[in-house]
C-alpha positions as CSV (number, residue, x, y, z in Angstrom):
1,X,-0.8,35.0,-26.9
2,X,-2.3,33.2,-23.4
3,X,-1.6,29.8,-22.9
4,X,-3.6,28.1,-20.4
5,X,-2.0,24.6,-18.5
6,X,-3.5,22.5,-16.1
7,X,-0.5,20.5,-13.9
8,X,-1.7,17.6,-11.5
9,X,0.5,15.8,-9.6
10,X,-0.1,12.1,-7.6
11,X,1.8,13.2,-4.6
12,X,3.5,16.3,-3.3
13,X,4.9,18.1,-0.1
14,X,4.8,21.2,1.1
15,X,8.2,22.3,0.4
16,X,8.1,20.6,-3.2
17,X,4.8,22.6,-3.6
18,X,6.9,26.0,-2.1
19,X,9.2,25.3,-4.8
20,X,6.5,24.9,-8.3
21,X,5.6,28.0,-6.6
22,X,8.4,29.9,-6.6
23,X,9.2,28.6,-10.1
24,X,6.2,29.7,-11.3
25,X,6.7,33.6,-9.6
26,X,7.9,35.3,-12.6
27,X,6.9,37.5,-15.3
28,X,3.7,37.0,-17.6
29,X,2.9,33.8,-15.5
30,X,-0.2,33.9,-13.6
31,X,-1.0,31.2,-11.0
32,X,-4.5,29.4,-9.1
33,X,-3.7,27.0,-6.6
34,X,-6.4,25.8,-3.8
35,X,-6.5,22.7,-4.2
36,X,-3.5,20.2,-3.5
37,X,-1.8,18.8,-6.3
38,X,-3.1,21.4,-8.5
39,X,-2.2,24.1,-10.6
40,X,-4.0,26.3,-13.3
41,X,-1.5,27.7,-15.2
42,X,-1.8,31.2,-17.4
43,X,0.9,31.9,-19.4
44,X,1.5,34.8,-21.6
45,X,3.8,35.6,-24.3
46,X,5.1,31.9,-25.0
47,X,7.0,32.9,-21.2
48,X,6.9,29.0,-20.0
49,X,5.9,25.5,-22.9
50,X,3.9,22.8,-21.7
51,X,7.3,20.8,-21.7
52,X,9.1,23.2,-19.7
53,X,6.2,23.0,-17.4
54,X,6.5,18.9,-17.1
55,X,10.3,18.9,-16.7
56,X,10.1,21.4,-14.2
57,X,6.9,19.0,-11.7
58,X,8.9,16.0,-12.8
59,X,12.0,17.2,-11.1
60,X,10.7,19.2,-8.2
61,X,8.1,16.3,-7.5
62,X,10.8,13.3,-7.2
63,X,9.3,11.5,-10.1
64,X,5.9,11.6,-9.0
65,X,2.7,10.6,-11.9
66,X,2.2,13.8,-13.0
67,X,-0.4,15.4,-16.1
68,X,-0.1,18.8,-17.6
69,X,-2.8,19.8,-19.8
70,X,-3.1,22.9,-22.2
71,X,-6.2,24.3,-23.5
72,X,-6.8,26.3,-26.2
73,X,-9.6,27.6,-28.9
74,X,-7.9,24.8,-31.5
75,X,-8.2,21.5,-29.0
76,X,-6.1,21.1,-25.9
77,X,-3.1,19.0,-25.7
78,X,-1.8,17.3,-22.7
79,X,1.7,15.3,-21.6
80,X,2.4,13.3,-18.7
81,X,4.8,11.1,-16.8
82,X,3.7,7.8,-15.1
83,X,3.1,4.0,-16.2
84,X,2.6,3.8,-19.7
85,X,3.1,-0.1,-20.8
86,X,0.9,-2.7,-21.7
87,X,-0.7,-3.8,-18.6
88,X,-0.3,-0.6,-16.6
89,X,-0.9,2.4,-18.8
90,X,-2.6,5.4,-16.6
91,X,-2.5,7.8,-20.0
92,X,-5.1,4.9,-21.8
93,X,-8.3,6.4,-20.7
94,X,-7.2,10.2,-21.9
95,X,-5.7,8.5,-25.2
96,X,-9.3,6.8,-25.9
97,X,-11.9,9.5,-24.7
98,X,-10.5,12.8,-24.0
99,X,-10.3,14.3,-27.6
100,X,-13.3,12.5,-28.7
């Protein structure tokens, strides 16, 4: 089965971005990446989860607001790291409109 991600990041450098690449160089994992902050993922054979894929950008990008996104035929699903309270929440818009 293909698993397709989307992985944005606020803020990154080149060497963190050298190393989501390199984590992503691996088997059944397919990668697009021109623009900055940016990822499309293609995954195949269950080879990386969308959690696997956040704990990794988490770590490598020092904590930085980060989204990852996967779409599928059912209805995409999506995790993220970054203010979620009550008067910062950055995930409210994509909680209120994105699966409507």
């Amino acid at each position: 089965m293909k698993r397709r991600y989307i992985i944005c990041v606020n803020n990154s450098n080149v060497e963190q971005q050298k190393k989501f690449i390199e984590f992503l160089t691996r088997p059944s994992v397919g990668y697009w990446h021109w623009l900055s902050n940016t990822w499309l993922v293609v995954v195949e054979n269950d080879a990386l989860s969308m959690q696997q894929l956040m704990d990794t950008s988490k770590t490598l990008f020092d904590n930085e607001y980060s989204l990852v996104i996967e779409i599928n035929n059912n209805g995409d699903t999506w995790t993220g790291y970054g203010p979620n309270g009550v008067e910062k929440n950055m995930f409210t818009w994509l909680i209120n409109n994105w699966k409507k």
